[in-house]
C-alpha positions as CSV (number, residue, x, y, z in Angstrom):
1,X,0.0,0.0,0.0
2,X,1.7,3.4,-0.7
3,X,2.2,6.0,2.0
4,X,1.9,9.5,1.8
5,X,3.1,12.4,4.0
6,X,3.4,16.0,3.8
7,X,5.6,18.5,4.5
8,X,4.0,22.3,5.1
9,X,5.8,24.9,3.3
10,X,5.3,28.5,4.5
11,X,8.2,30.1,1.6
12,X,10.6,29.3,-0.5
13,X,13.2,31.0,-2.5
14,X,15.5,29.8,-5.2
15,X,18.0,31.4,-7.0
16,X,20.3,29.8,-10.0
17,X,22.9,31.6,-11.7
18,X,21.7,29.6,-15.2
19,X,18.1,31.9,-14.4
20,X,14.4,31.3,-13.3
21,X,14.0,27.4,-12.9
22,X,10.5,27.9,-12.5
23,X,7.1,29.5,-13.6
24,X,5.2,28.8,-10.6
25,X,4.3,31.9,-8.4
26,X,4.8,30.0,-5.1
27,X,8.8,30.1,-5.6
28,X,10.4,33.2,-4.7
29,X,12.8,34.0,-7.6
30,X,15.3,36.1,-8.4
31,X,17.8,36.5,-11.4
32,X,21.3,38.4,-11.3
33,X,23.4,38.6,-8.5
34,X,22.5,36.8,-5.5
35,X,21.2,40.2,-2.8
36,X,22.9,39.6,0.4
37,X,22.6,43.9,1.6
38,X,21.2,42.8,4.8
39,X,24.5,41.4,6.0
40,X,27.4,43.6,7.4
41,X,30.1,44.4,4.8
42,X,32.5,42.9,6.6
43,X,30.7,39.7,6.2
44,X,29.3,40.0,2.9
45,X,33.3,40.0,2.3
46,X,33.9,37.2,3.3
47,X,31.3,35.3,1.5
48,X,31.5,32.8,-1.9
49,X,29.1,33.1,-4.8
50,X,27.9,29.5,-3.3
51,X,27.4,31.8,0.0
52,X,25.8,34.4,-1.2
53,X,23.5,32.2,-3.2
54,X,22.2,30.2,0.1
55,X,22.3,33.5,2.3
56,X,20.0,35.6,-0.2
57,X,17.7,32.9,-0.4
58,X,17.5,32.1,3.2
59,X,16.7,35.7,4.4
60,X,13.8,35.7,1.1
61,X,12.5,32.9,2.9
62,X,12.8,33.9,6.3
63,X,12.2,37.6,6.5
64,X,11.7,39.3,9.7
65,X,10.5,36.0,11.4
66,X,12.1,35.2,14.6
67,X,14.7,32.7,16.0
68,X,14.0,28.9,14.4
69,X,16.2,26.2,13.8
70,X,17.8,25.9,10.8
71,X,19.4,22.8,8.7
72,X,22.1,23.7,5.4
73,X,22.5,21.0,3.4
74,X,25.3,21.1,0.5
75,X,26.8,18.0,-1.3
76,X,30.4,20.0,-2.4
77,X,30.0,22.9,0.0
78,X,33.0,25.0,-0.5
79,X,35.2,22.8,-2.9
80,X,36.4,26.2,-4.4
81,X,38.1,27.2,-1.0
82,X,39.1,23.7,0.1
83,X,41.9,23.2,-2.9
84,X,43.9,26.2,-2.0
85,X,44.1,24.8,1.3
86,X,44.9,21.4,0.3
87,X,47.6,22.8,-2.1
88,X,49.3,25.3,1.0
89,X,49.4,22.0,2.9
90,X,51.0,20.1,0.3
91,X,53.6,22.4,-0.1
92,X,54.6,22.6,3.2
93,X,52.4,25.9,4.3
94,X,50.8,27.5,6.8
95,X,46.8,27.8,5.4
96,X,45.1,31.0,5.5
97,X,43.1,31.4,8.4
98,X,40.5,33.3,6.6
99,X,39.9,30.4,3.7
100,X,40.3,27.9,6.3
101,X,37.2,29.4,8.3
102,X,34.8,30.1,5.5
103,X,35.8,25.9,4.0
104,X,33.9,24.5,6.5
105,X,30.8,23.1,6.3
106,X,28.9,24.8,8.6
107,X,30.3,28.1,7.8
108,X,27.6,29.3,5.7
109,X,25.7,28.4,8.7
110,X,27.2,30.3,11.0
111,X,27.2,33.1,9.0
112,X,23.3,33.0,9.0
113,X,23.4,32.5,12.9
114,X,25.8,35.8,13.3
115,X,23.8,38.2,10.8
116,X,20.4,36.9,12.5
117,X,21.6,36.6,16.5
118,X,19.6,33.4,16.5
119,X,21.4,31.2,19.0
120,X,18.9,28.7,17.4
121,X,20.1,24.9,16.9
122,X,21.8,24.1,13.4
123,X,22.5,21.2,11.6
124,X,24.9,21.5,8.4
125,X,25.0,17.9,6.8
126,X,26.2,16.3,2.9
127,X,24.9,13.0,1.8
128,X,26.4,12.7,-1.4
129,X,23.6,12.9,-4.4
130,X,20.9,12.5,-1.9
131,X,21.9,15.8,0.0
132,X,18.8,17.9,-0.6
133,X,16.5,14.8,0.0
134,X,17.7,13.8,3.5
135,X,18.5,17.7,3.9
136,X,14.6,17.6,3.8
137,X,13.7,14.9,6.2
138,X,16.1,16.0,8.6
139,X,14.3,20.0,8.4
140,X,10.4,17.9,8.6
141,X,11.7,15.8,11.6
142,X,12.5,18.7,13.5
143,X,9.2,20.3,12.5
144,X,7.3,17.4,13.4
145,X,9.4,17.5,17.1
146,X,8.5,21.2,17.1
147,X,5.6,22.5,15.3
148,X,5.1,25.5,16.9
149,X,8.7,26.9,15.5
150,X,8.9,27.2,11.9
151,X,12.0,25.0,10.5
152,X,14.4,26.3,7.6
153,X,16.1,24.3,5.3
154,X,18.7,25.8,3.1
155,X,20.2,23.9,0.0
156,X,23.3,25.5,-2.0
157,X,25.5,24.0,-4.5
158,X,28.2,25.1,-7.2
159,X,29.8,22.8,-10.0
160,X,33.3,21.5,-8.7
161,X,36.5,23.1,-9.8
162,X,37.8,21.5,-12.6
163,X,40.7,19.6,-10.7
164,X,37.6,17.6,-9.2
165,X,35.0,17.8,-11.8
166,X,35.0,14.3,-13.0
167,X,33.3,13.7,-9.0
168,X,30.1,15.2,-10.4
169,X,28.6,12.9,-12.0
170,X,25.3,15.3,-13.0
171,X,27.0,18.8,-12.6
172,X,24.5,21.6,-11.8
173,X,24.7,25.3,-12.2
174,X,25.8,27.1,-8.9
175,X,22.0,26.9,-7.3
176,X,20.7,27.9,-3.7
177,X,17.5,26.9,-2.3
178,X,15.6,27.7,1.1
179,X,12.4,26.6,2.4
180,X,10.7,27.5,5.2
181,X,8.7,24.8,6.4
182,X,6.2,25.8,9.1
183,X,2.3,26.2,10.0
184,X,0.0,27.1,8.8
185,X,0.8,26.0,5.3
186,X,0.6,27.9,1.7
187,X,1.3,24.5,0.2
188,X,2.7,21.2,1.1
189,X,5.4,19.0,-0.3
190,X,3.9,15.7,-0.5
191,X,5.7,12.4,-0.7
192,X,4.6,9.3,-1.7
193,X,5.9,5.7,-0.6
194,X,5.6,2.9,-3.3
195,X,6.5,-0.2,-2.5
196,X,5.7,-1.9,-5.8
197,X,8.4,0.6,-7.5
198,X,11.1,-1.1,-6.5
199,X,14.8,-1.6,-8.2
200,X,15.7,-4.5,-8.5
201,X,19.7,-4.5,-7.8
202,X,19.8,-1.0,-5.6
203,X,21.7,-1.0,-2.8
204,X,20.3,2.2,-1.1
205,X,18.6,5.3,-2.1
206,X,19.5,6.5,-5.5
207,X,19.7,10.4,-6.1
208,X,16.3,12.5,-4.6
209,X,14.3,15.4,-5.2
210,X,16.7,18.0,-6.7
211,X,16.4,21.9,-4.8
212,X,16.5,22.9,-8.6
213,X,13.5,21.0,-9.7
214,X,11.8,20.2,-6.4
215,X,8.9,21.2,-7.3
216,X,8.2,20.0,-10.4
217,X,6.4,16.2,-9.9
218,X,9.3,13.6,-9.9
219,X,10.5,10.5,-9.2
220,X,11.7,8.0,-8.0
221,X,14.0,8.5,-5.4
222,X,14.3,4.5,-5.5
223,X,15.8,1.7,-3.8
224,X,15.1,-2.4,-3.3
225,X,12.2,-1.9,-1.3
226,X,10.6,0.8,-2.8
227,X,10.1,4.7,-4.3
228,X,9.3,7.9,-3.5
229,X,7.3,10.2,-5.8
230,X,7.3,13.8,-5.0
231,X,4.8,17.0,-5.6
232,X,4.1,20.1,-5.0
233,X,0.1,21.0,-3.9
């Protein structure tokens, strides 16, 4: 029997630095360069394009809402700044503190934490291809712990640097994502659980729901046992 659950969605924002990825006048969008004013110059500094992408669409998303817990998801995160690093060490050096701080995976993370003064619980996590999908179940978990707090969930990536590129298998145009997910709901994310669409032969979860095409209907994020298939109501 398949199983269906939904996920409330107050907002969401997306930005892409290909364009608009969507039509639909739910999604917040927004072309050009990612718009980060609300953060210090001193911060904005210190920020990537990947950064900035995530940031812009976070603070769509949020807006002047309060403190709420927060998950970033990113498969790469900030490959561009980890090689420079890698190469200092490998020579020998001393690597810059600066690109040290921002290569982290939570930095973004703790950017958004700073700016805000939201002391507010924050998970940063990477899953490989399935990033965004368990990105999402982690944010709705902590929803469904919480619902009187409003969860965001921020996705951001950027195509690798061309020393790794041949690591992505599906390479995407540096994309950010953010979804607010919270009550009451302007629309839900439902999810569907088919057991009769299984894959013969998977081992595990193959690649889900993409932040660049979430909300188109898709599917399946499969394995042995089963699929998900995805919309947007």
């Amino acid at each position: 029997m398949p199983h269906t659950f939904k996920i409330p969605l107050l907002r969401a924002s997306v930005w892409s630095q290909a364009g608009p990825v969507s039509l639909s006048p739910f999604l917040d969008q927004a072309a050009g360069a990612p718009d980060v004013a609300f953060l210090d110059p001193l911060i904005r500094r210190r920020l990537s394009p990947l950064g900035r992408g995530m940031l812009h669409c976070a603070h769509r998303a949020v807006g002047n809402l309060g403190p709420m817990p927060s998950v970033f998801c990113s498969r790469h995160g900030e490959a561009s700044r980890t090689l420079p690093v890698l190469d200092d060490l490998a020579q020998g050096l001393q690597p810059s503190p600066a690109q040290f701080t921002m290569n982290v995976h939570n930095a973004t993370a703790g950017i958004w934490s700073i700016a805000r003064r939201d002391p507010s619980p924050s998970l940063s996590l990477a899953a490989g291809p399935e990033t965004f999908a368990w990105g999402l179940v982690e944010a709705h978990a902590i929803h469904t712990a919480g619902p009187d707090v409003p969860v965001l969930l921020v996705h951001g990536d950027a195509p690798l640097p061309p020393l790794l590129a041949t690591f992505d298998v599906v390479p995407q145009p540096l994309h950010a994502l953010a979804l607010l997910i919270g009550l009451p709901a302007r629309h839900h994310l439902v999810l569907t659980w088919a057991p009769e669409a299984r894959t013969p032969g998977v081992q595990g979860l193959r690649e889900g729901p993409r932040a660049t095409d979430f909300e188109a209907p898709g599917g399946p994020w499969s394995s042995a046992d089963g699929a998900w298939i995805w919309r947007v109501d």
